[in-house]
SEVEXLO-502387 format. One record per residue (C-alpha): y, z, x; residue number from 0. Coordinates in nm, 3 decimals. Layout:
REM residues N
         Y         Z         X   gumar
         Y         Z         X     NUM
...
***
This chain:
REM residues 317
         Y         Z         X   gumar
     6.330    23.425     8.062       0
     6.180    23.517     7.719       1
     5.885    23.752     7.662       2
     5.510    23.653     7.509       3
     5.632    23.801     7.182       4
     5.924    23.580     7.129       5
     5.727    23.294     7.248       6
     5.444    23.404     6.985       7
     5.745    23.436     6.751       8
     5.866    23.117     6.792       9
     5.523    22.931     6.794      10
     5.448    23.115     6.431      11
     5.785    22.990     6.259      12
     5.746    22.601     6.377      13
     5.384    22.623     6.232      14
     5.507    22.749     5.932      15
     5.804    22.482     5.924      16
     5.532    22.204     6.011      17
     5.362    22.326     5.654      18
     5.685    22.219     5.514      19
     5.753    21.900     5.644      20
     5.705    21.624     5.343      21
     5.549    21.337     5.527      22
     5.668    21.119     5.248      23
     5.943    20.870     5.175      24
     6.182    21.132     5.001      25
     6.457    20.921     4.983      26
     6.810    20.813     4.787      27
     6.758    20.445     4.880      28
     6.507    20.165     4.928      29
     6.261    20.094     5.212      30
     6.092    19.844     5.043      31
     6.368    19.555     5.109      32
     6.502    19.444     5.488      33
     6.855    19.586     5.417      34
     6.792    19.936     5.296      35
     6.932    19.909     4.922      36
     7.129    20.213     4.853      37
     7.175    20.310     5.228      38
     7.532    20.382     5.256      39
     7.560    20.642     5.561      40
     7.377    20.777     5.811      41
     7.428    21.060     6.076      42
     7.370    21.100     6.463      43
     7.350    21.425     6.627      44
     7.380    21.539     6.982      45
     7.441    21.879     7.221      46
     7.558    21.843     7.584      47
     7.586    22.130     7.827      48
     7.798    22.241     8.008      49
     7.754    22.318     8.363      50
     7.740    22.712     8.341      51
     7.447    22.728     8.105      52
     7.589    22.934     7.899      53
     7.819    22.690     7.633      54
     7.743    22.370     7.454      55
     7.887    22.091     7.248      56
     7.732    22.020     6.889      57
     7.798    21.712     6.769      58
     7.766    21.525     6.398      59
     7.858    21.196     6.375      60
     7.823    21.000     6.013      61
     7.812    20.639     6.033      62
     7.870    20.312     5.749      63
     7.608    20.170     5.690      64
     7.548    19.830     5.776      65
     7.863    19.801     5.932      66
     7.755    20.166     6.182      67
     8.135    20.221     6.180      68
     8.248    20.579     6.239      69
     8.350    20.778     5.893      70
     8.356    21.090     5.996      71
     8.273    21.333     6.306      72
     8.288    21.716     6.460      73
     8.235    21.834     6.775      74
     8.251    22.199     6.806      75
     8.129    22.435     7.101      76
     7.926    22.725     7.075      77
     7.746    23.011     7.314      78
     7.366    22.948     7.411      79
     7.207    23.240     7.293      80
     6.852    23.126     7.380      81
     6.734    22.985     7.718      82
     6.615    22.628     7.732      83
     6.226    22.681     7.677      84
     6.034    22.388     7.706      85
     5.865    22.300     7.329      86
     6.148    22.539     7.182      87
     6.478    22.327     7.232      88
     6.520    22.363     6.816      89
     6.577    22.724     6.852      90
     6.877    22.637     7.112      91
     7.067    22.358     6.911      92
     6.962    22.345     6.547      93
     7.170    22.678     6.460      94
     7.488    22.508     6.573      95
     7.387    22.117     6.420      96
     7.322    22.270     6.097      97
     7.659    22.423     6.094      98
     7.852    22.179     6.145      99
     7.624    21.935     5.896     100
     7.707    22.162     5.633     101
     8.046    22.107     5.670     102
     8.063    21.766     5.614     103
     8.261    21.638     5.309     104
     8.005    21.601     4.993     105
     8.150    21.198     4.948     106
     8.034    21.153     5.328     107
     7.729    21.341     5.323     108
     7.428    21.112     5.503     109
     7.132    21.013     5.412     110
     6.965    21.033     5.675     111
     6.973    21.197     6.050     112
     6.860    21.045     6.391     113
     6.831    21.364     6.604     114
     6.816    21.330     6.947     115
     6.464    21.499     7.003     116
     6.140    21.492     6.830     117
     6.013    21.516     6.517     118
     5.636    21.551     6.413     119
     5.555    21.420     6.718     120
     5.514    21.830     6.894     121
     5.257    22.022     6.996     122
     5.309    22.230     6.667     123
     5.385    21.977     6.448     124
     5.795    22.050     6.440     125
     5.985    21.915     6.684     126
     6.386    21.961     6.678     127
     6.433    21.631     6.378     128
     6.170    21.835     6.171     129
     6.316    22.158     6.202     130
     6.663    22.042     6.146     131
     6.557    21.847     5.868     132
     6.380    22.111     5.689     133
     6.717    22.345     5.756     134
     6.977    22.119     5.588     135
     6.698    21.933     5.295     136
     6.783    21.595     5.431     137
     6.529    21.338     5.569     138
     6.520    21.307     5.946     139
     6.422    21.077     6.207     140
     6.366    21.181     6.602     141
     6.446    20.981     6.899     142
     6.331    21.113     7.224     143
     6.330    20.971     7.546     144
     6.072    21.155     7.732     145
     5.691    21.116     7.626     146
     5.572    21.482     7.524     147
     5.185    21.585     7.612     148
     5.018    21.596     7.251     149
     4.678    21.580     7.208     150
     4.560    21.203     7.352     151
     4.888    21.132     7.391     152
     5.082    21.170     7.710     153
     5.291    20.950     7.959     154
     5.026    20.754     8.117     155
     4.928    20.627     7.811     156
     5.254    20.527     7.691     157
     5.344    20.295     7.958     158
     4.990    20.122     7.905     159
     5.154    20.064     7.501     160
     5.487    19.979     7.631     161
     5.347    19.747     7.856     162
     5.217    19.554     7.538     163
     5.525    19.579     7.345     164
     5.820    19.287     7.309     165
     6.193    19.362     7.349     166
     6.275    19.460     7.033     167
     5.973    19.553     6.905     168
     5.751    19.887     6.859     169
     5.391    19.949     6.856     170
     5.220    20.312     6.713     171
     5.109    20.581     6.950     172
     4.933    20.793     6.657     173
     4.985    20.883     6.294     174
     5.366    21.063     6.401     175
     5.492    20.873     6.653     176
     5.573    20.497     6.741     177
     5.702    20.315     7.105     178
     6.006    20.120     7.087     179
     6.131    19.920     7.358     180
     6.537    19.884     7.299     181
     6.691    19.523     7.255     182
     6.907    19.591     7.578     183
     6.556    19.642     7.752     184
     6.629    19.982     7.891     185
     6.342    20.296     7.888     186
     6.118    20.345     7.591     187
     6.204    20.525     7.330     188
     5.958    20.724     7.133     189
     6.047    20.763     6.755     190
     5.848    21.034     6.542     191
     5.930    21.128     6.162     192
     6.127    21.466     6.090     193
     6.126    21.525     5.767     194
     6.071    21.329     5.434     195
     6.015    21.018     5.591     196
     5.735    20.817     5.670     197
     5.672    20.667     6.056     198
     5.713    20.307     5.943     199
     6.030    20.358     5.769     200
     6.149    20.576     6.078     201
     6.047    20.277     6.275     202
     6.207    20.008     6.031     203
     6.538    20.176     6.063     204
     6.570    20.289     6.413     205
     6.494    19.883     6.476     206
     6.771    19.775     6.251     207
     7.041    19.979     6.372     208
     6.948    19.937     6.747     209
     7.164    19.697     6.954     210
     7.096    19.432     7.236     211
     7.390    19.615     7.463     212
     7.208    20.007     7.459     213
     6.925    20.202     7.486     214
     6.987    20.476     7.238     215
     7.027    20.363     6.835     216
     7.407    20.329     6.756     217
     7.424    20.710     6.544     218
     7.269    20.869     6.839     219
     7.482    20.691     7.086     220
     7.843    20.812     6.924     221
     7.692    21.113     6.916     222
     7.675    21.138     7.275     223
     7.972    20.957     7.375     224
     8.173    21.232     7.170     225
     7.989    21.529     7.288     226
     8.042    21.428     7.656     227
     8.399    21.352     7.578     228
     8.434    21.719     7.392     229
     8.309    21.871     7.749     230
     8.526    21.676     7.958     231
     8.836    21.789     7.746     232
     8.699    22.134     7.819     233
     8.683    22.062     8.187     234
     9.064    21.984     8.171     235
     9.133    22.270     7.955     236
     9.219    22.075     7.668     237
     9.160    22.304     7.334     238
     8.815    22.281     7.117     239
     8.685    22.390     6.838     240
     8.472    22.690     6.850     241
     8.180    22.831     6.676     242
     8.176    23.197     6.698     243
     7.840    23.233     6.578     244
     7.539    22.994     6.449     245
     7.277    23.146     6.241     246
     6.947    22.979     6.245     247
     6.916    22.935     5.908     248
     6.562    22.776     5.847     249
     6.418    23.120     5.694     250
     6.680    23.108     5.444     251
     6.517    22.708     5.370     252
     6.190    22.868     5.330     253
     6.243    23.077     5.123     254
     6.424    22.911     4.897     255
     6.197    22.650     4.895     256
     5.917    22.899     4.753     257
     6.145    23.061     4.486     258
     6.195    22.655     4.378     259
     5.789    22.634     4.375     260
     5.751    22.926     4.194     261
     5.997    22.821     3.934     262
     5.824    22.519     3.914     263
     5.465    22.646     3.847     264
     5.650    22.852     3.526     265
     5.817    22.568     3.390     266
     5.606    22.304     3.443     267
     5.378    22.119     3.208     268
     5.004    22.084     3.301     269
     4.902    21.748     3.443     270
     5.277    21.656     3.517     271
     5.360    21.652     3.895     272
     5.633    21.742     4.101     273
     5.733    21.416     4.212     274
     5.671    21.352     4.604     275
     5.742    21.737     4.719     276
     5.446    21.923     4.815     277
     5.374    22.276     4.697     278
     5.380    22.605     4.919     279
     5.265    22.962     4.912     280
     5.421    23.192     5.131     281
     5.319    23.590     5.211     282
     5.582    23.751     5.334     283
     5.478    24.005     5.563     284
     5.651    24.312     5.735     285
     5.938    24.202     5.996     286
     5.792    24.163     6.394     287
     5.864    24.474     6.590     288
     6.261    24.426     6.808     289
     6.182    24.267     7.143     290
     6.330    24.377     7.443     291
     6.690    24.319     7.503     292
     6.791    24.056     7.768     293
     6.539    23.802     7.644     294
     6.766    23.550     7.452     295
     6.645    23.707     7.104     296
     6.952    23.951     7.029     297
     7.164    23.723     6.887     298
     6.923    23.623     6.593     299
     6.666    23.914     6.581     300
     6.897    24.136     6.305     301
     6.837    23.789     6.097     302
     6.493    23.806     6.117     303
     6.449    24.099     5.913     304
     6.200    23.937     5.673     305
     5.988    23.694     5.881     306
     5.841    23.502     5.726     307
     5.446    23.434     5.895     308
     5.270    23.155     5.944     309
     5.011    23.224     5.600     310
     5.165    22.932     5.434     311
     4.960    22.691     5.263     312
     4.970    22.343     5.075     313
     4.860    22.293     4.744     314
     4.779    21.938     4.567     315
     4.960    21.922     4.234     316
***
């Protein structure tokens, strides 16, 4: 169980990360054409539990592109530290995707992420693509399979949209989320931006790498496939890697990303602008008081020293 202060807690930092999310196309290749000029790799990510509730498997898989062949992956475990919360899975997997993202060799580093979760498409704004986006500066696309209730949005009207909607095809929800019904004709799929991406080009992409023989795009799917393998080879006591400890490091993010604005104001030269990024102001105000022991926060309150509130704000250059 966790506490109305961590829950507050929690609610205040994906606000804040929401403010950060660049809504743009903030991207190292093309959009504009049908085959993605300058798309070379992409990255699926995934977490399957195991049956105790207490351990996971993270797992980063970095794919060709076209060819969605299989350059390079990790699967590591790692202890839960907080309880599945509905509207806070981030705070449970992020830590440990993050980790292991950072650790992939620079020549193989992706371009872009397909999270299993959501992105924009949240109550606050920052589902788990957005937040793991934001961590790791890399744009991100989520894939959920579930419909979340958000604002007019909710299951009932999805399955009025998907019952307009080809094979194939995709048709918007609102502004941060689109419906796509798979190839292979399996459940809906419901695709919001994460981070420095726009909803079409989420859309766009998640269509070309999606197959006629699964439900899930290819990334996401090897993602899975090797988590669930990583679990069973637990089961049999075969050795895995371990994470002894994931940080959540999206403070760390923040603030570097208003020491960069900062600079920026100082160096730039009036009228020029700073490219697609958006500005931010943050107030950094005195750290939350130590919640109780026993609700899932001891393992990442002595981080928290600093944290950072929700009084962030966007600026037009």
């Amino acid at each position: 169980m966790t506490s109305k202060e961590q829950r507050k807690q929690w609610e205040a930092e994906q606000k804040t990360l929401a403010l950060l999310r660049v809504e743009e196309d903030d991207l190292d290749w093309s959009c504009e054409t049908s085959d993605f000029t300058g798309l070379k790799r992409i990255a699926g990510v995934d977490v399957s539990f195991f049956s105790d509730g207490t351990y996971a498997i993270a797992t980063v898989v970095v794919l060709s592109f076209p060819r969605l062949q299989v350059l390079w992956e990790r699967s590591a475990a790692f202890r839960l530290s907080v309880p599945y919360v509905p509207g806070f899975l981030a705070f449970r997997e992020v830590p440990a995707l993050a980790q292991i993202i950072s650790s992939v060799p620079k020549r193989l580093k992706p371009q872009v992420i397909l999270v299993d979760g959501n992105g924009a498409f949240h109550p606050r704004g920052c589902g788990a693509a957005t937040h793991l986006g934001i961590t790791v500066d890399l744009p991100a696309i989520g894939i959920a399979k579930d419909v979340l209730q958000v604002k007019e949005v909710n299951s009932s009207m999805a399955r009025k949209v998907a019952s307009t909607v080809a094979l194939g095809d995709w048709a918007p929800l609102c502004p941060v989320a689109g419906l796509f019904r798979p190839k292979s004709g399996g459940k809906p799929l419901i695709v919001s931006p994460g981070h420095r991406i726009t909803l079409a080009t989420a859309m766009k992409l998640t269509l070309a790498i999606s197959s006629c023989t699964s439900t899930s795009p290819e990334p996401i799917r090897q993602a899975d496939l090797r988590s669930r393998r990583a679990v069973k080879a637990w089961n049999e006591g075969h050795e895995v890697e371990y994470l002894s400890n994931p940080r959540l490091r999206h403070l760390e993010r923040m603030q570097e990303l208003t020491d960069q604005n900062t600079s920026s104001k100082n160096e730039e030269p009036f009228g020029e602008s700073q490219a697609k990024r958006p500005r931010w102001q943050v107030k950094v105000v005195p750290p939350v008081e130590p919640l109780p022991e026993g609700d899932g926060s001891n393992a990442w309150g002595s981080f928290l020293f600093g944290w950072i509130c929700t009084c962030m704000t966007r600026g037009s250059v």
